[in-house]
C-alpha positions as protocol buffer text, in pm:
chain_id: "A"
residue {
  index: 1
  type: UNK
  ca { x: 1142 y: -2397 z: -432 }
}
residue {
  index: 2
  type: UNK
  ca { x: 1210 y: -2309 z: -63 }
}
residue {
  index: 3
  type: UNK
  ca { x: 1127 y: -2561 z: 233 }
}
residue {
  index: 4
  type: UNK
  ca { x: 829 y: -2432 z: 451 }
}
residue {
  index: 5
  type: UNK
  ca { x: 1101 y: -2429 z: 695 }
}
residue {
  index: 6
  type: UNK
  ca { x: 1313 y: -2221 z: 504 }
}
residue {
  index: 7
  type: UNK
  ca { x: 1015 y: -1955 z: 467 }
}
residue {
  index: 8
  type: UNK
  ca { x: 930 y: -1963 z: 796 }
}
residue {
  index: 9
  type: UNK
  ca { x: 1284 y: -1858 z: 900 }
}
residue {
  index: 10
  type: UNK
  ca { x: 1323 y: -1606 z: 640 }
}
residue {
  index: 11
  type: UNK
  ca { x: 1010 y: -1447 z: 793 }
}
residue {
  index: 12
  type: UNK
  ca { x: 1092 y: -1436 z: 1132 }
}
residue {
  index: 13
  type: UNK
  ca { x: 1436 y: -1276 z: 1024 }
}
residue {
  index: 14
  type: UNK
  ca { x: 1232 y: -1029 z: 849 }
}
residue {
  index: 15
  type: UNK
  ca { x: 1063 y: -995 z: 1180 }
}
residue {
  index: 16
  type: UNK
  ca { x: 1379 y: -966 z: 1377 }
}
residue {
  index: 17
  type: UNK
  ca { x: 1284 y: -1249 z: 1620 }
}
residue {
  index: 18
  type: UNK
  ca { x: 1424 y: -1516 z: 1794 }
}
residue {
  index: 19
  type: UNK
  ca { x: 1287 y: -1898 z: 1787 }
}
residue {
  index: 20
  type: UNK
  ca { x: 1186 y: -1848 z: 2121 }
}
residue {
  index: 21
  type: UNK
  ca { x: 1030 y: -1496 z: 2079 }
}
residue {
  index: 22
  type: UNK
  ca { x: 825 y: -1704 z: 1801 }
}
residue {
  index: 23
  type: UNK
  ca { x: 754 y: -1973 z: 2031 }
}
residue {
  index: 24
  type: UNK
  ca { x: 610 y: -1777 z: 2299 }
}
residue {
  index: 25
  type: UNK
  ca { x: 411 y: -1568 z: 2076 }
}
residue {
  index: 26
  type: UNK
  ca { x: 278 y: -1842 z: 1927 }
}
residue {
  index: 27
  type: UNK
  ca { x: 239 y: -2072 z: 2255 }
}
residue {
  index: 28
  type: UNK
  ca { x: 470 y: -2359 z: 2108 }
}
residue {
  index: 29
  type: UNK
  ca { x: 757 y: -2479 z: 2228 }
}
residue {
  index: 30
  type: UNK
  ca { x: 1109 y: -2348 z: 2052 }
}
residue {
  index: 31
  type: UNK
  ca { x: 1213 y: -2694 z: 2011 }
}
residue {
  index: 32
  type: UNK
  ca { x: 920 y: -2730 z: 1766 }
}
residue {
  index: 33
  type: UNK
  ca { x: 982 y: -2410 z: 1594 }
}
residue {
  index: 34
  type: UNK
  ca { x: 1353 y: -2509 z: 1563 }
}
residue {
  index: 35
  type: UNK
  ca { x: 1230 y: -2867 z: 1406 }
}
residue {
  index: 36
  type: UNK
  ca { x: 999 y: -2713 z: 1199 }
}
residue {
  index: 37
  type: UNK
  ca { x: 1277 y: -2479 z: 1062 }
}
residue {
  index: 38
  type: UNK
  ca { x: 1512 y: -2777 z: 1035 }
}
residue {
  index: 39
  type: UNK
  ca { x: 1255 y: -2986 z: 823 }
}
residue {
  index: 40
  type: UNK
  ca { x: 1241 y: -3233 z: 1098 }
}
residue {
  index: 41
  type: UNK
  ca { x: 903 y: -3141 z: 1153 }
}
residue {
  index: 42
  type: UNK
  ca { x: 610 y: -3159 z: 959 }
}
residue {
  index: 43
  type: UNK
  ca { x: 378 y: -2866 z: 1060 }
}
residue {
  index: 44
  type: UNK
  ca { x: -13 y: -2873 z: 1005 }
}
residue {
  index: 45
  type: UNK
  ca { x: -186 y: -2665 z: 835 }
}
residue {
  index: 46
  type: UNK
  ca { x: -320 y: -2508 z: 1115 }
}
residue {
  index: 47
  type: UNK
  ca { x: 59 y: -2470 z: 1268 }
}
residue {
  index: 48
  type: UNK
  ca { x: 160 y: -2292 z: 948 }
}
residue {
  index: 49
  type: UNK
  ca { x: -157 y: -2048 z: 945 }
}
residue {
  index: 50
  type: UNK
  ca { x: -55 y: -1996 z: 1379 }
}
residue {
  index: 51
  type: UNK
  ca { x: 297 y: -1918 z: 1319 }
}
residue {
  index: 52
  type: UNK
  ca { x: 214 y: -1698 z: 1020 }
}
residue {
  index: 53
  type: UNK
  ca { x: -12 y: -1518 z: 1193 }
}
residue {
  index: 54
  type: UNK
  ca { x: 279 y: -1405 z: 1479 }
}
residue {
  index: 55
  type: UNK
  ca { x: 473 y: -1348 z: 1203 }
}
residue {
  index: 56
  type: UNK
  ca { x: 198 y: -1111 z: 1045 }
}
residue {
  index: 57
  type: UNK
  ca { x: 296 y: -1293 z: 686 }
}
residue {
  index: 58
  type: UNK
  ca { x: 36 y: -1112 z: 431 }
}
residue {
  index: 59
  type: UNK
  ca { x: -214 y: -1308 z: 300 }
}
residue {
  index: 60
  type: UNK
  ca { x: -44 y: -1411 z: -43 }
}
residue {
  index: 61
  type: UNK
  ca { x: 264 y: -1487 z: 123 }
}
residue {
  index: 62
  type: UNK
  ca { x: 103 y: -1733 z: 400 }
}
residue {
  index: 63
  type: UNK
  ca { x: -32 y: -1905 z: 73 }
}
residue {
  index: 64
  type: UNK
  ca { x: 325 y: -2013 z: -43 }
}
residue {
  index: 65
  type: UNK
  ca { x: 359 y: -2103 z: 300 }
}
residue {
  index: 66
  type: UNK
  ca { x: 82 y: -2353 z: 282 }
}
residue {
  index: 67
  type: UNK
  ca { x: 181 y: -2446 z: -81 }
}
residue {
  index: 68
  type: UNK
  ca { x: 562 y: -2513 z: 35 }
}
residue {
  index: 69
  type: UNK
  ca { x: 374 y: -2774 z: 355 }
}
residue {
  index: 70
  type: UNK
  ca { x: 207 y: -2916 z: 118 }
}
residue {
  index: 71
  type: UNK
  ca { x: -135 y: -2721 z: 158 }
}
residue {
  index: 72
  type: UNK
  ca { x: -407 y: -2627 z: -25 }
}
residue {
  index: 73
  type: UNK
  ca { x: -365 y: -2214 z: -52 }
}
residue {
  index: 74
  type: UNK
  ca { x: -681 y: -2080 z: 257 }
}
residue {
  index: 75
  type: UNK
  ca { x: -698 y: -1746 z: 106 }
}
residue {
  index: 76
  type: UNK
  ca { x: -871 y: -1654 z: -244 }
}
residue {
  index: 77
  type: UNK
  ca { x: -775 y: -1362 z: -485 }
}
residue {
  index: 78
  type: UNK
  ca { x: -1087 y: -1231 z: -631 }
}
residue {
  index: 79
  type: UNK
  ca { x: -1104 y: -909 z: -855 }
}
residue {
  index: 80
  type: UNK
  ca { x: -1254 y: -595 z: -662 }
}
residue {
  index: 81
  type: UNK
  ca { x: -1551 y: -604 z: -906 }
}
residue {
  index: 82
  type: UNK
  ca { x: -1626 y: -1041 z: -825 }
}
residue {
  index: 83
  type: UNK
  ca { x: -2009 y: -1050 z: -675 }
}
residue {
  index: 84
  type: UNK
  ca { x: -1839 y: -1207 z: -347 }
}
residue {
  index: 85
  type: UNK
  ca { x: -1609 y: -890 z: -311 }
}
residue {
  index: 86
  type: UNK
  ca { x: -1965 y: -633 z: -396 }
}
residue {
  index: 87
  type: UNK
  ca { x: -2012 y: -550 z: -4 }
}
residue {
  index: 88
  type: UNK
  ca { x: -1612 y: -469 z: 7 }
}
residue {
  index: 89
  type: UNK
  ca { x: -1639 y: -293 z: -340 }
}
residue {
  index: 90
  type: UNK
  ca { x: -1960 y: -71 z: -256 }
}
residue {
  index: 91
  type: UNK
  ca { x: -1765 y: 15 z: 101 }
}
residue {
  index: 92
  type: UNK
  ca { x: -1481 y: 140 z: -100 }
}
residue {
  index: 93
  type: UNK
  ca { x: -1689 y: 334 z: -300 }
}
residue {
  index: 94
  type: UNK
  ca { x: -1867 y: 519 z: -20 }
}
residue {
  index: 95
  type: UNK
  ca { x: -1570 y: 635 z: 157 }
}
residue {
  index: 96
  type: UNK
  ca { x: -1415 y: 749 z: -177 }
}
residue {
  index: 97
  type: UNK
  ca { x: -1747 y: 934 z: -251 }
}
residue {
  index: 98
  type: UNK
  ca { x: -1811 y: 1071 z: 110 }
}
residue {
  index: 99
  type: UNK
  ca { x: -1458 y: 1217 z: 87 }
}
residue {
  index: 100
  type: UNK
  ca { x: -1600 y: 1499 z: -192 }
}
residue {
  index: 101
  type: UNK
  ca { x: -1528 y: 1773 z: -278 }
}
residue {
  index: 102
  type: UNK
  ca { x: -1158 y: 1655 z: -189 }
}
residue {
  index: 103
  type: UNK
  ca { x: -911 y: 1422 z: -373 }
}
residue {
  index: 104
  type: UNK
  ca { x: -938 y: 1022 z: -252 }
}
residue {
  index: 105
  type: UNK
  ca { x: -817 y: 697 z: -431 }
}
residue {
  index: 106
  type: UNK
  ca { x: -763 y: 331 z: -397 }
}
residue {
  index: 107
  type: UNK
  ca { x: -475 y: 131 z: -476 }
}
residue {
  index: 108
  type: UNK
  ca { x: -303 y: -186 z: -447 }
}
residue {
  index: 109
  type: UNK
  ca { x: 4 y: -356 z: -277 }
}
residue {
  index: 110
  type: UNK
  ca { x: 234 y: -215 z: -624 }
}
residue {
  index: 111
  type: UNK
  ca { x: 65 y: 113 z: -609 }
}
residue {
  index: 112
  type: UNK
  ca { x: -171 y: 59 z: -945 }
}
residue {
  index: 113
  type: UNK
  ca { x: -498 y: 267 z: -903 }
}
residue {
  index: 114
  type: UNK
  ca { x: -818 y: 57 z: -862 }
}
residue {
  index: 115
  type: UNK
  ca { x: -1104 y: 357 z: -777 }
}
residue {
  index: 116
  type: UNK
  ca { x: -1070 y: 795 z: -757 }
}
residue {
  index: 117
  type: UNK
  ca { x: -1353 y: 1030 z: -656 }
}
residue {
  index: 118
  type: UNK
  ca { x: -1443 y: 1312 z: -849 }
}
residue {
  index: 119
  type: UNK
  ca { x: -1230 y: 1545 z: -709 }
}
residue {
  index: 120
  type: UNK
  ca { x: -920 y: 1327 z: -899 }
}
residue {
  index: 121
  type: UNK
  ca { x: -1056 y: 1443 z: -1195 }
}
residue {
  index: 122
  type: UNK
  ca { x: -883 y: 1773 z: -1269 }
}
residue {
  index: 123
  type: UNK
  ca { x: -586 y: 1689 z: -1183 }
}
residue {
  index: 124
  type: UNK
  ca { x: -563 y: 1360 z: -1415 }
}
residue {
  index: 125
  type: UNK
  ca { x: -664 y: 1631 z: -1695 }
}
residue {
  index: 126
  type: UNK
  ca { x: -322 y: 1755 z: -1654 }
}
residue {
  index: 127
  type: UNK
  ca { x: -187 y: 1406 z: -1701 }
}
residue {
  index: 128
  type: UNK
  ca { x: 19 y: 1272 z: -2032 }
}
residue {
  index: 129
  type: UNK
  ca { x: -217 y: 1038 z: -2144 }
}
residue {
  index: 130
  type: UNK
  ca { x: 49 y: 765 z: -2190 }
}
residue {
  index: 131
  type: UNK
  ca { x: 81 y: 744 z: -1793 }
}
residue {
  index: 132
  type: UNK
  ca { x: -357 y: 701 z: -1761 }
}
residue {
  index: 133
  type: UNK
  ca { x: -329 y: 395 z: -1974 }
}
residue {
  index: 134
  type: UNK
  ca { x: -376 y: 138 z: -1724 }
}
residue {
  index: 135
  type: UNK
  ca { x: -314 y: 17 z: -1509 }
}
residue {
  index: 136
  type: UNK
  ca { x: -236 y: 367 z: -1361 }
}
residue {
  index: 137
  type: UNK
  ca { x: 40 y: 350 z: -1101 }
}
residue {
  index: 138
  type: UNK
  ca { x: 32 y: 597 z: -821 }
}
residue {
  index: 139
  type: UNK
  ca { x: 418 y: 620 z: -808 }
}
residue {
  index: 140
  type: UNK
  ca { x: 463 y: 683 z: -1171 }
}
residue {
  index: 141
  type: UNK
  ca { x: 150 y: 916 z: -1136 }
}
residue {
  index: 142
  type: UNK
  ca { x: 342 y: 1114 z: -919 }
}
residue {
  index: 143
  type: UNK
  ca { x: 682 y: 1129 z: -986 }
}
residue {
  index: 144
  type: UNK
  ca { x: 739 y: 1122 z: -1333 }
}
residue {
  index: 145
  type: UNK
  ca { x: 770 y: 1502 z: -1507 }
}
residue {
  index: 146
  type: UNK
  ca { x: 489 y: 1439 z: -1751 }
}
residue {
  index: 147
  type: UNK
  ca { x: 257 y: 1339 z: -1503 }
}
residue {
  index: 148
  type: UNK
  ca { x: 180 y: 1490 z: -1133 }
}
residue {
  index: 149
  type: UNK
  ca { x: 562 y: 1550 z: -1046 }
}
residue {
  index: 150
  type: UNK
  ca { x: 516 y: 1900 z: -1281 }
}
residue {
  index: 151
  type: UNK
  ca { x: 248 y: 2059 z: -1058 }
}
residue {
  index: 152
  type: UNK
  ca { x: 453 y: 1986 z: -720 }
}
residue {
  index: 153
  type: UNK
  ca { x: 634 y: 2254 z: -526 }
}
residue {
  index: 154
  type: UNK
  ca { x: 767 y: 2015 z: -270 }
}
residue {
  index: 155
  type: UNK
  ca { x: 850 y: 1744 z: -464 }
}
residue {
  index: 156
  type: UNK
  ca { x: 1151 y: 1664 z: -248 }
}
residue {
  index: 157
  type: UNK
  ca { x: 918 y: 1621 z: 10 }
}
residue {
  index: 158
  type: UNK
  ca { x: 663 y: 1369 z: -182 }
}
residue {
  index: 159
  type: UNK
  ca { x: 944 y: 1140 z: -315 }
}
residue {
  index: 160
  type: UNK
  ca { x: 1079 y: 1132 z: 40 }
}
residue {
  index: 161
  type: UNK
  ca { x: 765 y: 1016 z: 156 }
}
residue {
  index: 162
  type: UNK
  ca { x: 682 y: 772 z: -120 }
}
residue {
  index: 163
  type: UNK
  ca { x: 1030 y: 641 z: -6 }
}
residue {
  index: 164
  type: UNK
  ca { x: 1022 y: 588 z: 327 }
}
residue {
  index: 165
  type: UNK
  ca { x: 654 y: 436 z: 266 }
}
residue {
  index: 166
  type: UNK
  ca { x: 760 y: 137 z: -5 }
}
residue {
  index: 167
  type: UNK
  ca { x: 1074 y: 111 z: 132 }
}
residue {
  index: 168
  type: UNK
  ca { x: 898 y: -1 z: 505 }
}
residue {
  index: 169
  type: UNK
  ca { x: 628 y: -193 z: 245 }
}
residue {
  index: 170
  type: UNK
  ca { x: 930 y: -377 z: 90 }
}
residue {
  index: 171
  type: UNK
  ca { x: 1099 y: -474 z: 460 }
}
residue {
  index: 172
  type: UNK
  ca { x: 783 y: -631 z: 554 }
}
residue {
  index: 173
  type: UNK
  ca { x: 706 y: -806 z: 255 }
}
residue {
  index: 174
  type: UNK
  ca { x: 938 y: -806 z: -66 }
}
residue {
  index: 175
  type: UNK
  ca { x: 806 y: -792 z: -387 }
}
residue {
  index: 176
  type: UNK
  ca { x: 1015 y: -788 z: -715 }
}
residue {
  index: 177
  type: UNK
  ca { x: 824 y: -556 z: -894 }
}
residue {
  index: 178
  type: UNK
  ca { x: 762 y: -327 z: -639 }
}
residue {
  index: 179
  type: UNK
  ca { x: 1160 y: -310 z: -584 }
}
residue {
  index: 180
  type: UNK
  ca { x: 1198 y: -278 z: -948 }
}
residue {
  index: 181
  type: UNK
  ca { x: 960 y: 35 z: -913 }
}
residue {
  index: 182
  type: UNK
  ca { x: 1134 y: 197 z: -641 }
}
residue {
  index: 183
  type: UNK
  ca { x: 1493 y: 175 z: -812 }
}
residue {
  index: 184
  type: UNK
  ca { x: 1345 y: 329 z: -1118 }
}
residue {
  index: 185
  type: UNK
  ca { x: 1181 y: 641 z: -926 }
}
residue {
  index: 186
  type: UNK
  ca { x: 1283 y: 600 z: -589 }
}
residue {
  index: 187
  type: UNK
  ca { x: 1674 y: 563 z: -541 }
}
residue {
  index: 188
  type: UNK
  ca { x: 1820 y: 850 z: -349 }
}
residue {
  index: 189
  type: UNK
  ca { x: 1972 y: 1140 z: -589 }
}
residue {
  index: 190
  type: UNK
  ca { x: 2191 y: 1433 z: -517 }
}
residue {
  index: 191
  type: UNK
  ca { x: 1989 y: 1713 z: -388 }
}
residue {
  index: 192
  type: UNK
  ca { x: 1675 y: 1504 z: -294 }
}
residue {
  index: 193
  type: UNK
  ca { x: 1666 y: 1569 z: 27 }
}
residue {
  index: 194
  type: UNK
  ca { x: 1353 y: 1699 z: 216 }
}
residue {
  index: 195
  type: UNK
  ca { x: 1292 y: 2001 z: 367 }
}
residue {
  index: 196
  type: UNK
  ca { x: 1126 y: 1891 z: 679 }
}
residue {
  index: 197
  type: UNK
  ca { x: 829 y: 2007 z: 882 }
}
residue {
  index: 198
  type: UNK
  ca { x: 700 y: 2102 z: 1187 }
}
residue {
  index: 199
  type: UNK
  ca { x: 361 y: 1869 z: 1192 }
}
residue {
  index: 200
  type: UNK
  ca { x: 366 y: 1630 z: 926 }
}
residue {
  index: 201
  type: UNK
  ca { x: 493 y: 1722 z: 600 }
}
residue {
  index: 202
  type: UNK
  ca { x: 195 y: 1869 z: 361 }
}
residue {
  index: 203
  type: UNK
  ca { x: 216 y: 1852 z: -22 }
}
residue {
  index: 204
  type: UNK
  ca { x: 151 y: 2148 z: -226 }
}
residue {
  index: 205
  type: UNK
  ca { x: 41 y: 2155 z: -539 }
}
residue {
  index: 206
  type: UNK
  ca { x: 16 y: 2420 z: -794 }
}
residue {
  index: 207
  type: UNK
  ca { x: -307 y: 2466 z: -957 }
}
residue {
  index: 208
  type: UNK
  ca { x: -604 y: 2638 z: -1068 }
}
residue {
  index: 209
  type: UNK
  ca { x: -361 y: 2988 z: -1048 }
}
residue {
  index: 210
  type: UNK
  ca { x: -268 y: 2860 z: -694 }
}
residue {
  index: 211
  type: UNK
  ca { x: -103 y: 2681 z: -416 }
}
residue {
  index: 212
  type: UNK
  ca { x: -302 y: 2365 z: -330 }
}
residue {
  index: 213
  type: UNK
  ca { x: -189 y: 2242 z: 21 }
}
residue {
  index: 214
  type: UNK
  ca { x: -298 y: 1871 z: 205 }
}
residue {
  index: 215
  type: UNK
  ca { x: -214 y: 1581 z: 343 }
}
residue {
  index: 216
  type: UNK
  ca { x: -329 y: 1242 z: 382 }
}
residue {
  index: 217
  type: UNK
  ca { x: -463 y: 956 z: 554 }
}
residue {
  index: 218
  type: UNK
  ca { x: -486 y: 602 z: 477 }
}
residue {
  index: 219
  type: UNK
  ca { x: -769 y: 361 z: 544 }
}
residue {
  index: 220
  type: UNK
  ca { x: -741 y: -13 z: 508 }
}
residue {
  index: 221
  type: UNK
  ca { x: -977 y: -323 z: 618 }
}
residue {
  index: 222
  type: UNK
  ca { x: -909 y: -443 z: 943 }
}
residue {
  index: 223
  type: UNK
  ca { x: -970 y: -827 z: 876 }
}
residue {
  index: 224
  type: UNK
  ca { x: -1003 y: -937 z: 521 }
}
residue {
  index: 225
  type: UNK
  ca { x: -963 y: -1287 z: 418 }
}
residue {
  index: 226
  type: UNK
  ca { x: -912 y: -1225 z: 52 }
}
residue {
  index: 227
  type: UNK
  ca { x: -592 y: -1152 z: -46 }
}
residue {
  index: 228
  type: UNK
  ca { x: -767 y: -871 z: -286 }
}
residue {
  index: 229
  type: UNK
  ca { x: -884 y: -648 z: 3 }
}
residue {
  index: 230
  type: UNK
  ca { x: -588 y: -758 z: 225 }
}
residue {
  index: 231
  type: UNK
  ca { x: -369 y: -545 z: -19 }
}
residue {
  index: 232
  type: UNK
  ca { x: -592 y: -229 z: -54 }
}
residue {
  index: 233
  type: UNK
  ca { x: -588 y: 104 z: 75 }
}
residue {
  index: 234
  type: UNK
  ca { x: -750 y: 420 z: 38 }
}
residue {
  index: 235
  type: UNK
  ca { x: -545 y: 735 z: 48 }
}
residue {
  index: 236
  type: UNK
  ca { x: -749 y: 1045 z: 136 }
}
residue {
  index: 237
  type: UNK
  ca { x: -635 y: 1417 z: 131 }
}
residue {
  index: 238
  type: UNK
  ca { x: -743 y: 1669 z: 354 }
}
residue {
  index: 239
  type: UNK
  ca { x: -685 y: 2049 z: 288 }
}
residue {
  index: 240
  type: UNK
  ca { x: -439 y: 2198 z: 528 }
}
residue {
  index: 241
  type: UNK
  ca { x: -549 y: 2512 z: 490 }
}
residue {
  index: 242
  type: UNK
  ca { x: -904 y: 2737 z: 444 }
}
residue {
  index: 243
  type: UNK
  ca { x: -769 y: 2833 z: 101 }
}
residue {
  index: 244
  type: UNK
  ca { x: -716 y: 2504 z: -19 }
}
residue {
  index: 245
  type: UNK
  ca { x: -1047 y: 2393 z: 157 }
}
residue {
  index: 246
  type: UNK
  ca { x: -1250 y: 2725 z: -8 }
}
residue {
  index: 247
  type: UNK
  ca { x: -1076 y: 2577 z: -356 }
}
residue {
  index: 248
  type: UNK
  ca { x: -1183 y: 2230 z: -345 }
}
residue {
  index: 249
  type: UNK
  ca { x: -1531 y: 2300 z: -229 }
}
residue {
  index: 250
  type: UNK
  ca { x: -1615 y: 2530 z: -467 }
}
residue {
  index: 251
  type: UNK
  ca { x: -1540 y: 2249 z: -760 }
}
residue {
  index: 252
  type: UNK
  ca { x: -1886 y: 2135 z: -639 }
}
residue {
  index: 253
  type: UNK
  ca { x: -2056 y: 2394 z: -699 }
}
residue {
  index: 254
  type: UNK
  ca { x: -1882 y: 2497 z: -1064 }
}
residue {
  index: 255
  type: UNK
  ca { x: -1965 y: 2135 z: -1165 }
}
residue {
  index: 256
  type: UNK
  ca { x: -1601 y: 2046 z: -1175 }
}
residue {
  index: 257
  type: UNK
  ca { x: -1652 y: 1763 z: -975 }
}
């Protein structure tokens, strides 16, 4: 098991910052940073939760950090349906519902589905039902042929995306199983390469007898102190186009969604 000093400076390597950057960010001196690194030092609690903070360690991560000082873990890791969580749950909810008539989800730090909307719905009916057995990964969802990938005219353009996105995930905070996820749909290929755009790149989908364009936003909370709701987001697609707008709202009223 690795030294709290050894995590610390594997985190600020990750961060790409000197002893003394950390020390001035964190109002320390760099002689205590370095003797903290050393094991030379014995940092508090309260040291360990300040220099983690700096080094914007998640949530789970500044747990083994407190675990390796010889700490009781600060943060807990609820379920999003636990009666402490219901506020956080119900908020979720909300924006996933006020998004209707178009497409918005949840997910968590490995890209498994927690919540949809509605407007999900027709497009999961497309779906092998091998890949909605959950939990239902987002990645999977949308890459692999018998799922999303199928419906896709751009699908050079998603992957790229989904790329760039867990590869920056993974760089600030590595996770085996997310790696394991990106080398089994993400690794580069021949011909993979996007096609660019002008604005931000849209992704159009095929369906309903035609061509589904949107993007998409993502929402997180801005101070949790679970590690649950510290690893959630909600993606949210916007139509990038009237067409695709007329489409989605009129699934309301067909009663499609």
């Amino acid at each position: 098991m690795d030294t709290i000093g050894e995590l610390l400076r594997q985190w600020r390597h990750r961060r790409r910052l000197s002893q003394l950057d950390l020390a001035i960010a964190a109002d320390v001196s760099a002689r205590h940073v370095s003797l903290v690194e050393t094991g030379k030092s014995n940092p508090s609690a309260a040291m360990v939760l300040r220099l983690a903070d700096h080094l914007d360690v998640p949530l789970r991560d500044r747990n083994r950090l407190l675990l390796a000082a010889g700490f009781a873990p600060r943060y807990a890791e609820r379920p999003l349906d636990d009666a402490a969580l219901s506020a956080a749950r119900n908020a979720v909810e909300r924006v996933l519902r006020a998004h209707e008539p178009y497409p918005a989800l949840a997910f968590d730090r490995r890209w498994n589905i927690i919540m949809t909307n509605r407007a999900v719905d027709p497009f999961l009916a497309e779906v092998d039902p091998e890949l909605l057995r959950p939990p239902v990964n987002l990645l999977r969802l949308g890459l692999d042929p018998r799922g999303l990938a199928r419906l896709v005219v751009n699908l050079a353009d998603v992957r790229a995306v989904f790329r760039s996105r867990v590869r920056r995930q993974l760089a600030a905070a590595p996770d085996p199983e997310l790696a394991a996820l990106y080398a089994e749909l993400l690794e580069p290929g021949g011909g993979d390469a996007p096609v660019g755009a002008d604005v931000m790149i849209q992704m159009i989908v095929r369906f309903g007898g035609r061509e589904l364009r949107l993007f998409s936003t993502i929402t997180t909370f801005g101070t949790p102190q679970d590690i649950t709701l510290d690893e959630v987001a909600v993606e949210s697609y916007y139509p990038a186009d009237a067409e695709s707008a007329s489409w989605f709202e009129g699934l309301t009223g067909s009663g499609r969604a």
